[in-house]
PDB file of N, CA, C and O in Angstrom, chain B, residues numbered from 101:
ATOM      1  N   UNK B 101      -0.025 -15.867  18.570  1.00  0.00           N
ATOM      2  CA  UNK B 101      -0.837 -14.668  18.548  1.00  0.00           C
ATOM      3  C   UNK B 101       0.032 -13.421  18.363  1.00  0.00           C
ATOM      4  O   UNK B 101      -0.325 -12.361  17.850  1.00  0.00           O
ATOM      5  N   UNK B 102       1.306 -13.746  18.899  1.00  0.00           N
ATOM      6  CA  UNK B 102       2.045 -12.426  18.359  1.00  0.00           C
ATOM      7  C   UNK B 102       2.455 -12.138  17.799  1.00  0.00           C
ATOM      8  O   UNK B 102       2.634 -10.922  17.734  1.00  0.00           O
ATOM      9  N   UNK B 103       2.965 -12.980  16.904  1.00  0.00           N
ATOM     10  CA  UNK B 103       3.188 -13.143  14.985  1.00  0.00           C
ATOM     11  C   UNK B 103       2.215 -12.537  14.360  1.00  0.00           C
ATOM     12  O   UNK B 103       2.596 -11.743  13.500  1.00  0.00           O
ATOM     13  N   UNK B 104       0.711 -12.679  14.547  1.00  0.00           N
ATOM     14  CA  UNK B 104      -0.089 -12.261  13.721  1.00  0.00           C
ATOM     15  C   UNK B 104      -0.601 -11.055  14.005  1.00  0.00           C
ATOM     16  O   UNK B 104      -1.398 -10.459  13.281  1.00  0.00           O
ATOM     17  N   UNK B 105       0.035 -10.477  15.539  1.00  0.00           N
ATOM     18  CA  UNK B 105       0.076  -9.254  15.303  1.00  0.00           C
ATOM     19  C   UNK B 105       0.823  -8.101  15.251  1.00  0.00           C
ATOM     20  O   UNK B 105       0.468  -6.930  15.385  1.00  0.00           O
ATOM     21  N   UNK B 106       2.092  -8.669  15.004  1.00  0.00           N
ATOM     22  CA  UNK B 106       3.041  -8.198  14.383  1.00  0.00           C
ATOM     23  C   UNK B 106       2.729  -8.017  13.169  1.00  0.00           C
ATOM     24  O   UNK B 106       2.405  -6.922  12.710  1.00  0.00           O
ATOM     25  N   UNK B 107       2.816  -9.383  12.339  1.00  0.00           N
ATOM     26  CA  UNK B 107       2.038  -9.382  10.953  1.00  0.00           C
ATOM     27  C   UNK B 107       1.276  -8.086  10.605  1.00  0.00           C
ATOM     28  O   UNK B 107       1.665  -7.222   9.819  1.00  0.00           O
ATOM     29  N   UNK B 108      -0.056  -8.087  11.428  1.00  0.00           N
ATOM     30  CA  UNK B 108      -0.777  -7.452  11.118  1.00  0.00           C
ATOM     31  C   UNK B 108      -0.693  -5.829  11.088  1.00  0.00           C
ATOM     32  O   UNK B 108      -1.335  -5.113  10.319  1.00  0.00           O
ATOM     33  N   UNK B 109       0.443  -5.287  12.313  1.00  0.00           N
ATOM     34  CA  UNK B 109       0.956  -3.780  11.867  1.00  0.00           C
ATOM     35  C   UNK B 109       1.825  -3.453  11.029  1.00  0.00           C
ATOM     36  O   UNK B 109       2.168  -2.310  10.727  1.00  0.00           O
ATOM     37  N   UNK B 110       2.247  -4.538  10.585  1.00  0.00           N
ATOM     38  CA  UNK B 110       3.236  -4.202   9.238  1.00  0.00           C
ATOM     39  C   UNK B 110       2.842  -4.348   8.157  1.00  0.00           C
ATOM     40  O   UNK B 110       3.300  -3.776   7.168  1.00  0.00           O
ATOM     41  N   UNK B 111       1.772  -5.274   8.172  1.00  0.00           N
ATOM     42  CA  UNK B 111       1.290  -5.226   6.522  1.00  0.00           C
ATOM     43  C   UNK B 111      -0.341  -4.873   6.630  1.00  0.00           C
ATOM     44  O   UNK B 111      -0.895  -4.696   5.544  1.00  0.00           O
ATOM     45  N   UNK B 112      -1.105  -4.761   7.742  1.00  0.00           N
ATOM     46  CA  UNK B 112      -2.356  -4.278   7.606  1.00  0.00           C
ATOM     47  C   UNK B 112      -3.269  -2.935   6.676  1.00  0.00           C
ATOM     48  O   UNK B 112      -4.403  -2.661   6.282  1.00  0.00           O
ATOM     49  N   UNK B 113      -2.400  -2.601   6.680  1.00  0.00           N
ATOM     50  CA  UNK B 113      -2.843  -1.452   6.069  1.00  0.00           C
ATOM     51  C   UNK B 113      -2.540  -1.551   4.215  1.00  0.00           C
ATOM     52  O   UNK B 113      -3.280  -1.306   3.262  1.00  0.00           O
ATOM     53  N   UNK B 114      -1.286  -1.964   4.291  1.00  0.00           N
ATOM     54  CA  UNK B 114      -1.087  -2.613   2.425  1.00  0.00           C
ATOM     55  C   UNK B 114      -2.414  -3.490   2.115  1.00  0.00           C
ATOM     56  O   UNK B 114      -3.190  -3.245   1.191  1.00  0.00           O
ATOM     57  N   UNK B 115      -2.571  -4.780   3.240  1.00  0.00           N
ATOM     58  CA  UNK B 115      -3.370  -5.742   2.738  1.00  0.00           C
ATOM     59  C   UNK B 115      -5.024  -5.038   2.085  1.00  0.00           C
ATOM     60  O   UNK B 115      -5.595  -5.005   0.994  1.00  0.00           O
ATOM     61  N   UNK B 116      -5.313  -4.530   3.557  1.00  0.00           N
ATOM     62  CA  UNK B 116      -6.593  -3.271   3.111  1.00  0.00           C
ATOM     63  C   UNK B 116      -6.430  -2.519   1.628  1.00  0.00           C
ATOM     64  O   UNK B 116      -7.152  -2.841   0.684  1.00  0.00           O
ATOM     65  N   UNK B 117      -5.632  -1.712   1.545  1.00  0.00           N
ATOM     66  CA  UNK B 117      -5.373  -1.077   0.395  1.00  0.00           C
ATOM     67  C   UNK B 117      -5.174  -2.037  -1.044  1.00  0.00           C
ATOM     68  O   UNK B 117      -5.639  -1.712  -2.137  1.00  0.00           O
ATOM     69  N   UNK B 118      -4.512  -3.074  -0.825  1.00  0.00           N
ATOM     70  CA  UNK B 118      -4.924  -4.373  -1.950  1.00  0.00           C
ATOM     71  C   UNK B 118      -6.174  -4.707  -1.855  1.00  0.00           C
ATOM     72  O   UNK B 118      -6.654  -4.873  -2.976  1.00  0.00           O
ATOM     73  N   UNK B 119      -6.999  -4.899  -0.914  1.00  0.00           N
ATOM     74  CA  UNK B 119      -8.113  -5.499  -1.225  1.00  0.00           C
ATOM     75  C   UNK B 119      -9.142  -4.436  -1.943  1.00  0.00           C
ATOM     76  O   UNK B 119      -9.986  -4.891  -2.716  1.00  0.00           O
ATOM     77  N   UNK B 120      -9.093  -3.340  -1.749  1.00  0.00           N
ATOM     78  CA  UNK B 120      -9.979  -1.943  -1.995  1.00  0.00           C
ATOM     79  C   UNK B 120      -9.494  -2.034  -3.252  1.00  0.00           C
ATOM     80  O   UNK B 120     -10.306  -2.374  -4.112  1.00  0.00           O
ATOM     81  N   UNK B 121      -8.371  -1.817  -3.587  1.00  0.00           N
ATOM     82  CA  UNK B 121      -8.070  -1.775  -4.870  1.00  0.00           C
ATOM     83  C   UNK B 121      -8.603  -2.835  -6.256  1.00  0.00           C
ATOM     84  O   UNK B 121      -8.854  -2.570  -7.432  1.00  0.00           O
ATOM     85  N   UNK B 122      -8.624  -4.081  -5.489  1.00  0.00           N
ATOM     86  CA  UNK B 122      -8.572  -5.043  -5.824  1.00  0.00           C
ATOM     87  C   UNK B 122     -10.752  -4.666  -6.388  1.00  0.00           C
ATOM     88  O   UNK B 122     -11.348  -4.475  -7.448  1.00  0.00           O
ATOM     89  N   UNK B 123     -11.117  -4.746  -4.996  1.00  0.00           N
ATOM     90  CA  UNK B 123     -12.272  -4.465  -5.666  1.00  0.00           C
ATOM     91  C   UNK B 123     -12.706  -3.165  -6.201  1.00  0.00           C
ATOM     92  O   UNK B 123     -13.912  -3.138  -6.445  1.00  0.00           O
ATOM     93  N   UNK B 124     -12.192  -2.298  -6.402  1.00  0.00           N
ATOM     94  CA  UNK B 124     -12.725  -0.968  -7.336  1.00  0.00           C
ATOM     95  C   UNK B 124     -12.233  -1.486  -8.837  1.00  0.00           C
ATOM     96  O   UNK B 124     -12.982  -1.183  -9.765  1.00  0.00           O
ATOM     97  N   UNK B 125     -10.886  -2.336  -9.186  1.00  0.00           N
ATOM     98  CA  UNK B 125     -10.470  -2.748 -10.247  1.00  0.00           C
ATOM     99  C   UNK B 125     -11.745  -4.033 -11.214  1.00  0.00           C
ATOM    100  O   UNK B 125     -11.835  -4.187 -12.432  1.00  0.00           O
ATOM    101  N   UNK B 126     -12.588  -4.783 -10.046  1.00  0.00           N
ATOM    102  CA  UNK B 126     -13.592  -5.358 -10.290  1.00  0.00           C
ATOM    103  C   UNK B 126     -14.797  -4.729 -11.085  1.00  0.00           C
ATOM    104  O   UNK B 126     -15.246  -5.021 -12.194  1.00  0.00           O
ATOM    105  N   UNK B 127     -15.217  -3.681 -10.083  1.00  0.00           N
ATOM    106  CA  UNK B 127     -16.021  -3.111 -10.689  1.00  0.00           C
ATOM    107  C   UNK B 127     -16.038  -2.529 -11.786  1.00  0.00           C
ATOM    108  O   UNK B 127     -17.063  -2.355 -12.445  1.00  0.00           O
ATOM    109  N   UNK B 128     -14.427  -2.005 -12.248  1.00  0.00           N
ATOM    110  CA  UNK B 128     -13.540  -1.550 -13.549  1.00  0.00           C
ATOM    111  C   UNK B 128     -14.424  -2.277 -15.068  1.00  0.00           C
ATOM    112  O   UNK B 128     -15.053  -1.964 -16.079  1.00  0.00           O
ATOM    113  N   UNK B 129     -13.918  -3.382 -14.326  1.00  0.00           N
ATOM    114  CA  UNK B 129     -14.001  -4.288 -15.114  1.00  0.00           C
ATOM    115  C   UNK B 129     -15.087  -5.024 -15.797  1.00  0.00           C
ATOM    116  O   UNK B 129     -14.941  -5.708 -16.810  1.00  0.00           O
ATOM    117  N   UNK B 130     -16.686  -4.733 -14.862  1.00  0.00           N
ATOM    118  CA  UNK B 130     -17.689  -4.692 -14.736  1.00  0.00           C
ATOM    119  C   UNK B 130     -18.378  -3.855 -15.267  1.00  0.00           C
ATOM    120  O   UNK B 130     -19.489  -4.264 -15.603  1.00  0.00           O
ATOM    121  N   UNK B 131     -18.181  -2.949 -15.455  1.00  0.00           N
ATOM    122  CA  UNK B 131     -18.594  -1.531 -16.318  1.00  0.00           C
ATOM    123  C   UNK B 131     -18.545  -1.763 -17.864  1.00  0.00           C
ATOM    124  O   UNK B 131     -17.829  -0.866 -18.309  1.00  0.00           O
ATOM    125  N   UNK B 132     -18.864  -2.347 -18.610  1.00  0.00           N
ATOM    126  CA  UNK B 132     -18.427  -2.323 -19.854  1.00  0.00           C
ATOM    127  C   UNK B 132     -18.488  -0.881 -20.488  1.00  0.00           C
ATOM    128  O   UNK B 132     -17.551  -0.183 -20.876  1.00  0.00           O
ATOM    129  N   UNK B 133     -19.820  -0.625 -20.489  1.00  0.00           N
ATOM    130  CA  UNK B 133     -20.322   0.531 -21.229  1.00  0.00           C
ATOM    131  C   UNK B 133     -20.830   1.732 -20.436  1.00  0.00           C
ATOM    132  O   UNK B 133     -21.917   2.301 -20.542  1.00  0.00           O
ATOM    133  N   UNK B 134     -19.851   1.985 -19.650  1.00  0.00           N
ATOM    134  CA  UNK B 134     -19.663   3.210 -18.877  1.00  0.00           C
ATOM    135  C   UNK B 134     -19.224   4.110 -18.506  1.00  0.00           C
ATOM    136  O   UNK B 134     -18.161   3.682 -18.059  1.00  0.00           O
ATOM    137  N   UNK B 135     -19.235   5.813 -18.217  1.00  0.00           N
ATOM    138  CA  UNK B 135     -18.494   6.720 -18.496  1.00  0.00           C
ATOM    139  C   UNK B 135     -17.270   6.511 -16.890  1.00  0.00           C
ATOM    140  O   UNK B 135     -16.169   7.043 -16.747  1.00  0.00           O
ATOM    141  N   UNK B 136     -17.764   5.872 -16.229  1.00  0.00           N
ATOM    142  CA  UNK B 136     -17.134   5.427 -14.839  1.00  0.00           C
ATOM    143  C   UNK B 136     -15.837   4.471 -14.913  1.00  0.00           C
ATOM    144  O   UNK B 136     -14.824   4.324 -14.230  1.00  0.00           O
ATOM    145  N   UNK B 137     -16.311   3.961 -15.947  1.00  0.00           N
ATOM    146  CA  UNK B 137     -14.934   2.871 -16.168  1.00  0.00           C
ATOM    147  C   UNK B 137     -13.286   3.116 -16.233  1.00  0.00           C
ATOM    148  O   UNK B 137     -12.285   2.440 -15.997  1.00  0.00           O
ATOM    149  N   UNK B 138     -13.516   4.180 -16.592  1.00  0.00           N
ATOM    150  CA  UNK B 138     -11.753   4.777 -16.405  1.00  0.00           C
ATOM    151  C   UNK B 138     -11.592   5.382 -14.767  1.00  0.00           C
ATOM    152  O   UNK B 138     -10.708   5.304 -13.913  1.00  0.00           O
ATOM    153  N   UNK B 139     -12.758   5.928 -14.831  1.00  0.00           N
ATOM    154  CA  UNK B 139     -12.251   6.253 -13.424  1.00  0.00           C
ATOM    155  C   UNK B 139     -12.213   5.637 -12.218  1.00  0.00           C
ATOM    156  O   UNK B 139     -11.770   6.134 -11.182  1.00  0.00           O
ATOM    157  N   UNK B 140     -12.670   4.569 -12.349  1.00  0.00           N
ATOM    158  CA  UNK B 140     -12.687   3.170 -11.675  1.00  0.00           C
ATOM    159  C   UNK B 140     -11.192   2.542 -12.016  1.00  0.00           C
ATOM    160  O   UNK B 140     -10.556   2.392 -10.973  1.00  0.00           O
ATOM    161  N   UNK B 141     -10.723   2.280 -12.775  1.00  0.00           N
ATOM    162  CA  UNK B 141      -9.427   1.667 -13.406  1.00  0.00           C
ATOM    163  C   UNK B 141      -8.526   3.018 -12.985  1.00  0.00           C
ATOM    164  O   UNK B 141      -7.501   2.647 -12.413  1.00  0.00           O
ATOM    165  N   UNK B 142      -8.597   4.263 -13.085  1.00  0.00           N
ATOM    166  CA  UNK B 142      -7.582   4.841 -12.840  1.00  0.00           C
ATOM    167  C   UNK B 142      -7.323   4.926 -11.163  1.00  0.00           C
ATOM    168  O   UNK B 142      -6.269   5.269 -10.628  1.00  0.00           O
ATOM    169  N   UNK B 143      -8.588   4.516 -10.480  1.00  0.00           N
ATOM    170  CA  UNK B 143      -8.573   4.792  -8.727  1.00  0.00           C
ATOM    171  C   UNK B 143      -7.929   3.008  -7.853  1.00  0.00           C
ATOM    172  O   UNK B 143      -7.436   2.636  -6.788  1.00  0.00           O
ATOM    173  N   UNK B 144      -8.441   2.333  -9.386  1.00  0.00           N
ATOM    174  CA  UNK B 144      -7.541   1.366  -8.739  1.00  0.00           C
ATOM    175  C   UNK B 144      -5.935   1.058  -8.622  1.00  0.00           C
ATOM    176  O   UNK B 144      -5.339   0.418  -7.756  1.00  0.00           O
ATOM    177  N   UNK B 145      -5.362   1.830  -9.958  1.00  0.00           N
ATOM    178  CA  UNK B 145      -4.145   2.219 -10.365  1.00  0.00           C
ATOM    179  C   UNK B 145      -3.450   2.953  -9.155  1.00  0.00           C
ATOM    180  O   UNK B 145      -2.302   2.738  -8.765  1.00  0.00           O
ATOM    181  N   UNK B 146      -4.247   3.757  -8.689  1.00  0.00           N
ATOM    182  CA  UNK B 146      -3.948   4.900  -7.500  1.00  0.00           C
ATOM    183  C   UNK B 146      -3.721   4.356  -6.520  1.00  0.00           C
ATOM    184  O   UNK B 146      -2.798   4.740  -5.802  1.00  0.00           O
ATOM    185  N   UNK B 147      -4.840   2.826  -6.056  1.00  0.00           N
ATOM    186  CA  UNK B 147      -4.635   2.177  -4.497  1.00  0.00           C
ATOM    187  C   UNK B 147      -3.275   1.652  -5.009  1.00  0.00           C
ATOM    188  O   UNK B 147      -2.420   2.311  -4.417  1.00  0.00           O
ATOM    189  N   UNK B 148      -2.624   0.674  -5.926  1.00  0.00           N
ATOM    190  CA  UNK B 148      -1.346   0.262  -6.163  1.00  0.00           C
ATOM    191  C   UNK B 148      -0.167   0.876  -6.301  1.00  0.00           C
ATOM    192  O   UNK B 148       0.862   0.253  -6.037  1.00  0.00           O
ATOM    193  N   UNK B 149      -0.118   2.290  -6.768  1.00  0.00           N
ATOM    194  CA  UNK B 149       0.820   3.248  -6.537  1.00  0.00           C
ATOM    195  C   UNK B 149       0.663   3.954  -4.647  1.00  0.00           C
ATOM    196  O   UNK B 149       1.619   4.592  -4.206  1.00  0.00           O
ATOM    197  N   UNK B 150      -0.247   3.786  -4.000  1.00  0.00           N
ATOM    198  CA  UNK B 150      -0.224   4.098  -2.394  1.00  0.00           C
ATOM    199  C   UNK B 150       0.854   2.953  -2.098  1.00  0.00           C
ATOM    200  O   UNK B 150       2.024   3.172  -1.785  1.00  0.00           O
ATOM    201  N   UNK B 151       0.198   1.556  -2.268  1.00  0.00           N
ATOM    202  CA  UNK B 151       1.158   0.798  -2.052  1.00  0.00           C
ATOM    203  C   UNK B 151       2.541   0.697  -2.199  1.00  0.00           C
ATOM    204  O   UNK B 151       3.184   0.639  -1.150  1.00  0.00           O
ATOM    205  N   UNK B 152       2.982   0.672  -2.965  1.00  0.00           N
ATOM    206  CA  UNK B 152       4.199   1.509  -3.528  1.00  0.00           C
ATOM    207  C   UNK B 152       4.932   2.385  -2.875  1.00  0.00           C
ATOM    208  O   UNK B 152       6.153   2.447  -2.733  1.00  0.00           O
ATOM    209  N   UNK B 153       3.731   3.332  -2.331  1.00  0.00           N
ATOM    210  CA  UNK B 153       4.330   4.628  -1.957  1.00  0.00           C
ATOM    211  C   UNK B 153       5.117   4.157  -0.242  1.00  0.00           C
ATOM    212  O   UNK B 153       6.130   4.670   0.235  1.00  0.00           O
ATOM    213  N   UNK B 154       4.209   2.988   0.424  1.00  0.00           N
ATOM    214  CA  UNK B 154       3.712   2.790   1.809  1.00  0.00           C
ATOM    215  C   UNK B 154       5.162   2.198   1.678  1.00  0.00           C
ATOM    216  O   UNK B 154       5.945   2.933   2.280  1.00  0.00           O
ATOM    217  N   UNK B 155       5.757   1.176   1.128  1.00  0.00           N
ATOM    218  CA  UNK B 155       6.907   0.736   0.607  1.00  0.00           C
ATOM    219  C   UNK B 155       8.072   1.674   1.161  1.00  0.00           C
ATOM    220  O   UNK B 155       8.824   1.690   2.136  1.00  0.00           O
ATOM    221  N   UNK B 156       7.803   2.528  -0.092  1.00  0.00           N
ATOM    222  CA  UNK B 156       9.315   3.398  -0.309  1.00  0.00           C
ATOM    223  C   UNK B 156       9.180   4.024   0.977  1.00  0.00           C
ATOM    224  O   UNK B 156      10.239   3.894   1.591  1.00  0.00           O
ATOM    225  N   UNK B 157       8.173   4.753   1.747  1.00  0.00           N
ATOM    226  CA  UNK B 157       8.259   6.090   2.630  1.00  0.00           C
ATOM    227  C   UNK B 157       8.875   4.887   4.011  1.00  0.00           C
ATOM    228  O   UNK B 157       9.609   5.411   4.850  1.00  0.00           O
ATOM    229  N   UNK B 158       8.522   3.191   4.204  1.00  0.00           N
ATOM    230  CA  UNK B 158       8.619   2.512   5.212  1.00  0.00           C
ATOM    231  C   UNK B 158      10.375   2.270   5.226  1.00  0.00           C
ATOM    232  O   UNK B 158      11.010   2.324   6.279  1.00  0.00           O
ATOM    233  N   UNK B 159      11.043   1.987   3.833  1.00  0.00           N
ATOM    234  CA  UNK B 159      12.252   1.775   3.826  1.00  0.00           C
ATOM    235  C   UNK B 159      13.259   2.982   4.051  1.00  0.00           C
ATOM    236  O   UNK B 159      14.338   2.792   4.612  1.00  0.00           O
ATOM    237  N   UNK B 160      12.700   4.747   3.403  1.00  0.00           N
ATOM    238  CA  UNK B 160      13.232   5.464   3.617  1.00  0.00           C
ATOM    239  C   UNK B 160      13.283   6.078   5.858  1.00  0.00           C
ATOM    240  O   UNK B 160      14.134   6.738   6.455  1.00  0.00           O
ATOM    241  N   UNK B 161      12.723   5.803   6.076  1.00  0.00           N
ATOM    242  CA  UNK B 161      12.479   5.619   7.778  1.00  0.00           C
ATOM    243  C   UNK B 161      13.045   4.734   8.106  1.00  0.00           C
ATOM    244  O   UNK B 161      13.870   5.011   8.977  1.00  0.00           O
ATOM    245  N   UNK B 162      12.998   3.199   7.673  1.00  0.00           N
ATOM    246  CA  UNK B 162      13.905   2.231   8.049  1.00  0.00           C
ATOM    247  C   UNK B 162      15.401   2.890   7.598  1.00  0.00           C
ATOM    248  O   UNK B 162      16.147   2.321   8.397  1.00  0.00           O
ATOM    249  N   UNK B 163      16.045   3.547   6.978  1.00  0.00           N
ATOM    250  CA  UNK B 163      17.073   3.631   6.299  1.00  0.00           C
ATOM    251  C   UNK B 163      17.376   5.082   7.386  1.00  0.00           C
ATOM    252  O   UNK B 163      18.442   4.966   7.989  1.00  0.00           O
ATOM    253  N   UNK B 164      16.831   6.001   7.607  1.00  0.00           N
ATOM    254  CA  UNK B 164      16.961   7.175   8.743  1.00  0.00           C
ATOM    255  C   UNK B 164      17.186   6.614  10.120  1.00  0.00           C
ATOM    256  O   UNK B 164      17.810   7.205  11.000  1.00  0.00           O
ATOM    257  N   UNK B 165      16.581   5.318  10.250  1.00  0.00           N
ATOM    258  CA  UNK B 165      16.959   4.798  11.660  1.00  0.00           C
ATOM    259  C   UNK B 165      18.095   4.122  11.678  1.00  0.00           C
ATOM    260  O   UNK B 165      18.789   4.439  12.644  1.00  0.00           O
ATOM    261  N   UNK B 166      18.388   3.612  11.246  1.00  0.00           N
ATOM    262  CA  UNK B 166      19.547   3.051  10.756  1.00  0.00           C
ATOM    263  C   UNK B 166      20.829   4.089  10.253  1.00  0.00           C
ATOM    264  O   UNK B 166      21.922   3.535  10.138  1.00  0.00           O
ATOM    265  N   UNK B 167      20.762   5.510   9.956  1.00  0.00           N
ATOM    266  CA  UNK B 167      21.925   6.355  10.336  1.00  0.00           C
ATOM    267  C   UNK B 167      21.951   6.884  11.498  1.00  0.00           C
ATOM    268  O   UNK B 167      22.985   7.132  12.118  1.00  0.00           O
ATOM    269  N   UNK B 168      20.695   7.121  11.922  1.00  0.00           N
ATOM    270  CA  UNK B 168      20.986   7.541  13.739  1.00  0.00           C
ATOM    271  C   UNK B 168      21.461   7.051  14.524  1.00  0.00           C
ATOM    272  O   UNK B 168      22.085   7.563  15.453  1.00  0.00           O
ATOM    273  N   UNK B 169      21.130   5.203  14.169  1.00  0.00           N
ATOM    274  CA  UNK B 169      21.750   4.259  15.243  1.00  0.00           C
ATOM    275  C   UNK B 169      23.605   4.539  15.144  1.00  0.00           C
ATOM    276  O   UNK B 169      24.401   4.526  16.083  1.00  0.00           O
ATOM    277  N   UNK B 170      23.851   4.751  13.839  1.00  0.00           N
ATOM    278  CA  UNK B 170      25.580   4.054  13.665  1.00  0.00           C
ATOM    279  C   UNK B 170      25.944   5.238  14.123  1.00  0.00           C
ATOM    280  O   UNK B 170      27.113   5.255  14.509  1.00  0.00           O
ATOM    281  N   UNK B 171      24.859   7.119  14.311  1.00  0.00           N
ATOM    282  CA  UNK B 171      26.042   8.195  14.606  1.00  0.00           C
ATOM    283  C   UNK B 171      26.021   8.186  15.833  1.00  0.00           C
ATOM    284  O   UNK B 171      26.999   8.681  16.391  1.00  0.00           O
ATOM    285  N   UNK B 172      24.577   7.457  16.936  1.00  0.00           N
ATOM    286  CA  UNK B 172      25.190   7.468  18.171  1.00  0.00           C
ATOM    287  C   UNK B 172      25.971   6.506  18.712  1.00  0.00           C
ATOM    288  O   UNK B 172      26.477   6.520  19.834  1.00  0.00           O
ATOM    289  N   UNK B 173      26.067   5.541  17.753  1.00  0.00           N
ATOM    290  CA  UNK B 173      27.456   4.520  18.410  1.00  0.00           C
ATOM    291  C   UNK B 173      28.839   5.142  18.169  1.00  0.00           C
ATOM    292  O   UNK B 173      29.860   4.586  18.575  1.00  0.00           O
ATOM    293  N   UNK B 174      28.853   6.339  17.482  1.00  0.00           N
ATOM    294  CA  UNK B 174      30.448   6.965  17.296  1.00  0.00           C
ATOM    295  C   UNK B 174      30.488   7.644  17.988  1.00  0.00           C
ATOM    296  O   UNK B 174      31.512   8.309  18.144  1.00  0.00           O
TER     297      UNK B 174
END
């Protein structure tokens, strides 16, 4: 049980944001002949660049904790 909720604060919020994405890209796709269709495809584009973003901003914090640790060990 504590794996999965570990699991779950580290990637809960990506997984959500894949799945949203995942289905606005559906509906994309579903639209044949509609003025909505890009903007459906461009909002799903948007949940995958968050992702992305959730990424870089998690490693740049991992990477800040990790100089604080080594300047208070000097």
């Amino acid at each position: 049980m504590k794996l999965l909720l570990q699991w779950f604060l580290h990637y809960g919020l990506v997984a959500s944001v894949l799945v949203w994405a995942g289905a606005v890209g559906l509906m994309a796709y579903h639209l044949t002949d509609s003025e909505w269709r890009w903007a459906f495809a461009a909002l799903s584009v948007g949940g995958i660049a968050t992702i992305g973003g959730i990424f870089w901003i998690r490693t740049y914090i991992d990477g800040l904790t990790g100089l604080s640790k080594k300047e208070t060990e000097l």
